[in-house]
C-alpha positions in Angstrom: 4.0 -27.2 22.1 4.1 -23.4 22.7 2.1 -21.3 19.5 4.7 -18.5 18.5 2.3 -15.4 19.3 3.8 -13.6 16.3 2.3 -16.0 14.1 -1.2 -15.5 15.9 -0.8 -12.0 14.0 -1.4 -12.9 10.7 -0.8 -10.2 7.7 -4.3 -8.3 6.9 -6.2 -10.0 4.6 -5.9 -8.9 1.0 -9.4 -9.5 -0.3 -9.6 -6.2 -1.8 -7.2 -3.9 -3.4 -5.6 -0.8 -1.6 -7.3 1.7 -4.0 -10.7 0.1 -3.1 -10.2 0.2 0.2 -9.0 3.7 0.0 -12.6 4.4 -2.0 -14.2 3.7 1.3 -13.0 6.2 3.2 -14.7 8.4 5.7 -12.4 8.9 8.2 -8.8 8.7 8.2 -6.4 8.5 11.6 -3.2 9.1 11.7 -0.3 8.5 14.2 2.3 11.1 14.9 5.5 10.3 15.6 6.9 8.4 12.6 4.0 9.5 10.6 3.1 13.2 10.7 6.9 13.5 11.6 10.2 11.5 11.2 10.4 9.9 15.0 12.9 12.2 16.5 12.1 14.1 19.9 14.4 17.4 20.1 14.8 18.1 23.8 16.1 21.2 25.2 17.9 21.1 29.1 14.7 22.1 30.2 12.6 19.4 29.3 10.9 20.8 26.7 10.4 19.3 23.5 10.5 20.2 19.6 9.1 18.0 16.7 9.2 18.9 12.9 6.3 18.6 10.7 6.2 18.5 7.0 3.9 21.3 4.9 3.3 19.1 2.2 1.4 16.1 4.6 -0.7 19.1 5.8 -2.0 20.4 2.9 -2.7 16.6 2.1 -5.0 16.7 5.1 -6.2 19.8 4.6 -7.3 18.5 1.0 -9.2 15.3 2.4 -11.4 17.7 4.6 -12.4 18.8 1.9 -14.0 16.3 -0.3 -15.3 15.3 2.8 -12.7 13.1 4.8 -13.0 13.7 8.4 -9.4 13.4 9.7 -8.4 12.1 13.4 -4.8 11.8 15.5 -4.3 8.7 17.9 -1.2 8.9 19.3 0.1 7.6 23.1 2.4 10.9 23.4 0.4 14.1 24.9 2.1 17.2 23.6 1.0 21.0 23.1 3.1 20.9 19.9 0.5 18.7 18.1 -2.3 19.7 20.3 -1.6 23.2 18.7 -0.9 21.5 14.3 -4.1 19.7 14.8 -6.0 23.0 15.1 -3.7 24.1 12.8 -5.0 21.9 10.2 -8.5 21.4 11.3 -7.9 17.8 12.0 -11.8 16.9 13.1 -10.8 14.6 16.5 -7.8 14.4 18.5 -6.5 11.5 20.9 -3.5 12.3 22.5 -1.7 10.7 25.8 -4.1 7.2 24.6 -2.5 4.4 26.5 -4.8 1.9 24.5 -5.3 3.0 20.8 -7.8 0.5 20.3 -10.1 2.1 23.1 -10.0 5.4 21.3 -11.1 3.9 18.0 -13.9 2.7 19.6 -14.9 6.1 21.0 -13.9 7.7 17.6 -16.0 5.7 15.7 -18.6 6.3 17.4 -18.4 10.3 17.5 -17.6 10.3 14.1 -20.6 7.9 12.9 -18.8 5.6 10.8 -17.8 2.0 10.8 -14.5 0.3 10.9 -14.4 -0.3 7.2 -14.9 3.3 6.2 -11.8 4.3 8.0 -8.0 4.7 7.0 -5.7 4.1 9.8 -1.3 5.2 9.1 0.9 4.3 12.0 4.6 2.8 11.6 5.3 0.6 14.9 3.9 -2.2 17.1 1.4 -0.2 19.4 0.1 0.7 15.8 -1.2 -3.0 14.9 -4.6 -3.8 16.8 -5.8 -0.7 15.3 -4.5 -1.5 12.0 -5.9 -4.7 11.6 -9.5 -3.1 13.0 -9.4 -0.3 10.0 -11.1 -1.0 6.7 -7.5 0.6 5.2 -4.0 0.4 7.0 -0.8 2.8 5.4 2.8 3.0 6.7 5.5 5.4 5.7 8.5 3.6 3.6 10.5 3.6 7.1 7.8 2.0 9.2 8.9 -1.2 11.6 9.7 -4.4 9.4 6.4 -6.3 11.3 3.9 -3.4 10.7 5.1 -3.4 6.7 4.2 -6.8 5.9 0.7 -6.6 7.3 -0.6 -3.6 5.5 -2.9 -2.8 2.9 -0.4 0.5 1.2 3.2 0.9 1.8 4.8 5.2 1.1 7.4 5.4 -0.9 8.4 8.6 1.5 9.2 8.1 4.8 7.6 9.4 7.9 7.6 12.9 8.2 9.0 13.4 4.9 5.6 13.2 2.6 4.3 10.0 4.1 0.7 11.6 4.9 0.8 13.7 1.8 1.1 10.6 -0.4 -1.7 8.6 1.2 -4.1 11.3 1.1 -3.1 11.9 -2.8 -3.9 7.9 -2.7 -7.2 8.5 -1.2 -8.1 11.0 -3.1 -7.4 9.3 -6.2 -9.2 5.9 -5.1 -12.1 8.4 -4.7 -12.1 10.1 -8.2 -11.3 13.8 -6.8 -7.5 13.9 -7.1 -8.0 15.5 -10.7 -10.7 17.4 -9.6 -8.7 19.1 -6.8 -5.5 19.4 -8.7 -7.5 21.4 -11.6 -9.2 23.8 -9.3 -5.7 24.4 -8.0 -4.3 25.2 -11.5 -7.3 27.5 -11.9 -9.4 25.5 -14.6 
């Protein structure tokens, strides 16, 4: 009898909580459509295409450069539109156009010096998983495919492109003792 491949993809294992997981982090990759915005693709008669980004996800990034967090984008789409919010924010390494996620992880990890287990990885459908299940720390927004939900370490309450990032880096930065830290310089104290 035939194995049902879905059930070869087991749910992540939960041997350690989110929040220590998140504590481990040294790099954190994001996808982009879905994620960074809310999956639609404006297209004018052209050709050309618009997305919409969220301010509050990129100060979120912006905030785990700081405490040290390098920050990366995988996603299979090449597009000027995040070529151009990725220098924007100063995301440290960009993959875009990646046919096989799992072959830029390799590469990124490598370039960035750190191993699977110190990295965060937030995607929200299928092409998503094998890199998921590689990363030390796998996020989804609240609207992320049914499949990729249930094997995840953290789950958004937003959805994607509507604070998604900004809530898992306000994880991270929590799980890593700086959240108050950051929010006080910000108030001035």
């Amino acid at each position: 009898m035939a194995q049902n491949p879905a059930a070869a993809l087991a749910p992540l294992s939960p041997n350690a909580s989110a929040a220590e997981r998140a504590s481990r982090i040294k790099l954190m990759i994001f996808d982009v459509d879905g994620v960074f915005t809310d999956g639609s693709l404006y297209f004018t008669a052209e050709g050309d295409f618009m997305k919409s980004f969220n301010s509050l996800d990129g100060y979120g990034v912006k905030m785990l450069e700081r405490i040290g967090v390098q920050t990366a984008i995988i996603t299979g789409r090449k597009s000027g539109i995040v070529n151009a919010r990725a220098k924007e924010l100063s995301i440290t390494h960009l993959f875009h156009g990646v046919q096989d996620k799992t072959v830029a992880l390799a590469e990124l990890l490598q370039k960035a010096g750190v191993s699977a287990d110190q990295c965060g990885y937030m995607g929200d459908d299928w092409p998503d998983l094998a890199v998921m299940r590689r990363c030390g720390f796998a996020a989804v927004p609240a609207n992320a495919h049914s499949e990729v939900i249930q094997r995840v370490h953290w789950v958004a309450e937003a959805r994607g492109g509507y604070g998604a990032v900004r809530e898992v880096c306000d994880a991270i930065l929590r799980a890593q003792n700086r959240y108050d830290e950051m929010l006080a310089a910000s108030l001035g104290a």
